[in-house]
C-alpha positions, 0 to 999 in steps of 0.5 A: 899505910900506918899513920905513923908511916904516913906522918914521917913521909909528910915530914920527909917532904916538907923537910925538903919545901925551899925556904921562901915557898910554901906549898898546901896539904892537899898537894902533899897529899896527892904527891904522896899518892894520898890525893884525898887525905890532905887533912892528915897532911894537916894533923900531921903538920899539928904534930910536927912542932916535937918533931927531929930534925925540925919540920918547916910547917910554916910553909904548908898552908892551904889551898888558896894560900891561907895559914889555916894551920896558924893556931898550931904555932906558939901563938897566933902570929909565929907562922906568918913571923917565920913566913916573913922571915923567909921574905914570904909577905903575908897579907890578912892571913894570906901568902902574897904571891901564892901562886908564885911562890907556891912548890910543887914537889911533883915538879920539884922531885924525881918520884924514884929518889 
């Protein structure tokens, strides 16, 4: 699979993580059927800041619930604002309550959609 192709698929599921949730790259990954590739899940989360229509990358974060990806905002802070603004706490750069709130999109989503 292209990249760009692969990119647009990521973007198409984080599109769909219900506000207030969050969910990690290596989950995307594997819904995907790219269970090894959870790091270009999060180059593609780096790039999705000039995507259209907008990509909620606030919401992926990594495996344990940390906002690895925080840097890739406008600033150091904006991930866990826009986290919080969804009533996601966040405590030490970690989602409180991950596994409560974590979304899995091979639960969520019929494959054959």
């Amino acid at each position: 699979m292209e990249r760009a192709d692969f990119f647009e698929q990521v973007y198409q599921v984080v599109r769909l993580i219900p506000r207030g949730r969050v969910t990690s790259y290596g989950t995307i990954a594997a819904y995907l059927g790219s269970k090894g590739s959870s790091r270009m899940v999060g180059y593609a989360m780096n790039g999705a800041h000039t995507v259209h229509p907008p990509v909620p990358a606030h919401r992926v974060v990594n495996r344990q619930g940390l906002l690895t990806g925080k840097f890739h905002f406008e600033s150091p802070s904006r991930m866990q604002e826009l986290l919080e603004a969804e009533g996601v706490r966040v405590s030490n750069d970690q989602v409180a309550e991950f596994k409560h709130l974590f979304w899995d999109p091979s639960l969520e989503l019929d494959l054959e959609a």
